[in-house]
Structures are given as C-alpha cells and as structure tokens.
C-alpha positions, 0 to 999 in steps of 0.5 A: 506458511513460511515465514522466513524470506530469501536471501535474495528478497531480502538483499533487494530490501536492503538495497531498496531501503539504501536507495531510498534513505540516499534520497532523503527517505521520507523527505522524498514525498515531501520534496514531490509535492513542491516538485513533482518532477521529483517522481520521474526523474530522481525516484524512477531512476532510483527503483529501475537502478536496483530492479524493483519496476521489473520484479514479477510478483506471480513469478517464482517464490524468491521474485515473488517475495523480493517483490513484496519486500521491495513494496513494503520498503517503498511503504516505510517511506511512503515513496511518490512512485505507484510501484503496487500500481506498476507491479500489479501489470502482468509481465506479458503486459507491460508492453500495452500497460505501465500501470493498473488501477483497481477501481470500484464504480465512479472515479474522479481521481487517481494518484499518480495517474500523471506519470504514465502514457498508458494506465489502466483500471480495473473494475471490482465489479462485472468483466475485468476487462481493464479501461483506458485511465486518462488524466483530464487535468493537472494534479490538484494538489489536496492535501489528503490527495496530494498526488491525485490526478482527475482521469477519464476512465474509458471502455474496455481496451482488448479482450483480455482480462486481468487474471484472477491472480493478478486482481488478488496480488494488486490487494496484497501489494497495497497490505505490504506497502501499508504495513512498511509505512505503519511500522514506520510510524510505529517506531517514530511513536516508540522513539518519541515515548522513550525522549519526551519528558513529562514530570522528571521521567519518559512518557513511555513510562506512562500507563496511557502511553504504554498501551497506546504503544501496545495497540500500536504494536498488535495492528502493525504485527497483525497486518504484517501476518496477515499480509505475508499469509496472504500473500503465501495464499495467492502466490499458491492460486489458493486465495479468492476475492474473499482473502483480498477483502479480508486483507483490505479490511484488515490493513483498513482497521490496522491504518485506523489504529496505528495512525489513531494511537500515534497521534495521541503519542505525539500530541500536538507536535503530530499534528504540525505540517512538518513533522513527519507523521502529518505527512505519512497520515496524509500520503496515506489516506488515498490508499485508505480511500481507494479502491473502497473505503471502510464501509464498502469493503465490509459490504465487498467482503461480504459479498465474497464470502458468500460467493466463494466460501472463506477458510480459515480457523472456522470456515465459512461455506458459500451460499 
C-alpha cells in the first residue's frame, strides 16, 4: 500500500487546513449553532474557494488522495459543511444531486439536510436506488444532533443506482473525517497532559495519564491506517461492503476510545459546554450514530462477510 501522499494532495490540505483556521477553526462549528447561516454563506464559499466541492474521490489517484485529505482536514475542525455527503455524489451526478445519505431503515433526521435543494438517500439494504431526502421541518437544535434536520425520505428517483464504488467511498470519506477530528482531540489531550499541574510536576508524567494517552495514541493511528488501507482498496475496485464495515466498525470502536480516555485526561474542564472537546464530542456523535450504530454495524459486517468473503492477514471465505 502506498503510503506517502501527493504533493498536490497535500498542497490542497494545506490550503484547506488555512481556510478553515482563517475562519476560527473549530470556532466555526461553534458559531453555526447561533447561526447556521454561517454554513452557506461564510464556510461553502471558503470550500468552493480552494476546490474541495469539486474533487472526484473515484478519480485518479492524486484527485482521489487530495479528496480524503481535504475530508480529514474539514475533520480537524469538525467543519458545518457535509463535504463526505456532497463528495459521495458521483461526478456525472452532480447535476441531479447536491448530496448523498446512506441510510439503514427508517430516518427521521439527517444533518445538514437544510442545506441542499436536492439530497439523496441511499439504502444499505435492497436496490441502491437513491430517494428524495425532504426536509419537513426546521433544525431542531439537540444537543447530540445539533444540525440534524427532520426529512422525508421518498421513493426511488430514476433507474440509476449508485455505483458500487461510490456506496463504499461514502464509508471511507466518513474514516477520514473521523480520524482528522480525533487527531484533534488527540493533541488537545497531549497539550493538556504536558501544562496541568498536579503535585509540583505534569499530569503527563502521571502512569494513569501516560497510558490513557497511549490508548489514545493507538486508536487515532489505527483508524488513520485503516482509513488510508481502505481507501487504497476501494480506489483499486478491490474492497467490497465487508472492507466498509470493517472500517465503520473500526473508526466506531476508535471514536469510543479517543473520546473516552480524553475525557478522563481533561476531568472536568472537558466536560464544560466551552471547551472544545464538548463541542468535537458532540458534533461528532451523529456520525457515530448514522448510517448504523455500534451494534448494527457488527450485525451489517457480519453479514457481509459471510456474502463476500474478507481478505486480510487470515481470509475469511464466504458462505
């Protein structure tokens, strides 16, 4: 697998990542729930302005790899804007769809459903036929939800379905977002563990400390590799829905981790509304939640192995 990135991939990151910080960083999601106009007319603008909202993620390498970049830096800073959504439409789409949703049964909510004039969803389950996904109401404003938006979802529009390749990069897109914003609260923890001062010295010098820090450590760079491995596969039309639940199931257990141990880092001062790890913690877990939570994506990954098989250091046949 290769795991250096291009030049150009990482050019765009860059100016991703200084777009978003000339914008208040984190601050962005924060200003968004006070005013969610916020999102169209101060954060689009800023995506469109160095190209993200174009990138083709099934193009050739270098678009592809700029593409989960640009996702992971948007990650770091938990970005109000569904760029996995609005990147998961296939190019030749784009005219019909501004956004595509996969969805796993019922759905009452999905965020930032408000933003577009048409969005899609995507079934896990039966024809990937995508539907009309209608908002019905205003953002309701939960606090594990903030941008959640009540929607419709209606019948198959068109004969087309989504690609296969398509359906699998919407899961890896999420693995890339997920892992820039947990590095993020990887080094907020590190930060805090080398300033907070408890009995004359660090608490980063503390055994309790230093290993919540190395759990913390392991599951970022896990989901990191496992992003990028998946990724390398589905780009090479190698990976099937079994490699998308792995990775789902990993970047899960990985958010359970980082988020857990971080928590315990920061005590109490993390769980203040105005610190930042309150708010990463909870514009996170909506990604946590959908398309399938924990539990149902064991059950989805499962079943997937035992449809297509699954390669790795020991492969698993299908049945």
């Amino acid at each position: 697998m290769k795991r250096e990135w291009a030049p150009a991939a990482l050019a765009l990151r860059d100016a991703v990542r200084a777009v978003l910080a000339d914008r208040g960083g984190v601050e962005i999601a924060r200003s968004a729930e006070e005013r969610p106009r916020v999102r169209g007319d101060d954060l689009r603008p800023a995506l469109e302005s160095v190209g993200v909202l174009d990138l083709d993620p099934l193009g050739d390498a270098e678009e592809s790899e700029a593409a989960m970049l640009a996702v992971r830096a948007c990650g770091a800073v938990v970005a109000p804007w569904p760029v996995a959504r609005a990147l998961t439409v296939p190019v030749k789409w784009r005219a019909r769809w501004q956004a595509l949703y996969v969805v796993d049964g019922p759905v009452s909510h999905l965020e930032h459903a408000d933003l577009f004039e048409n969005a899609g969803a995507v079934p896990l389950g039966g024809d990937p036929l995508p539907r009309a996904a209608s908002p019905t109401g205003s953002r309701g404003r939960a606090p594990l939800d903030p941008f959640g938006v009540p929607v419709e979802i209606r019948g198959p529009v068109g004969a087309a379905a989504l690609p296969d390749r398509a359906l699998l990069m919407s899961f890896v897109l999420d693995g890339f977002w997920m892992a820039g914003a947990l590095e993020t609260v990887a080094l907020q923890a590190a930060g805090y563990a080398g300033t907070r001062r408890q009995f004359g010295k660090p608490i980063g010098r503390f055994g309790e400390i230093r290993w919540r820090l190395a759990d913390i450590a392991v599951a970022t760079d896990g989901l990191d590799e496992l992003a990028t491995y998946t990724w390398f596969q589905v780009h090479r039309g190698r990976a099937t829905l079994a490699d998308a639940f792995a990775l789902r199931l990993g970047m899960l257990e990985a958010a359970d981790s980082v988020l857990r141990h971080a928590h315990q880092v920061f005590g109490a001062i993390g769980l203040c509304e105005e610190h930042d790890l309150t708010l990463l913690d909870r514009h996170l877990t909506p990604a946590l939640l959908r398309p399938a939570s924990l539990s149902r994506t064991r059950a989805l990954l499962l079943e997937a192995v035992n449809r297509h098989g699954f390669r790795g250091t020991f492969d698993v046949p299908h049945r």
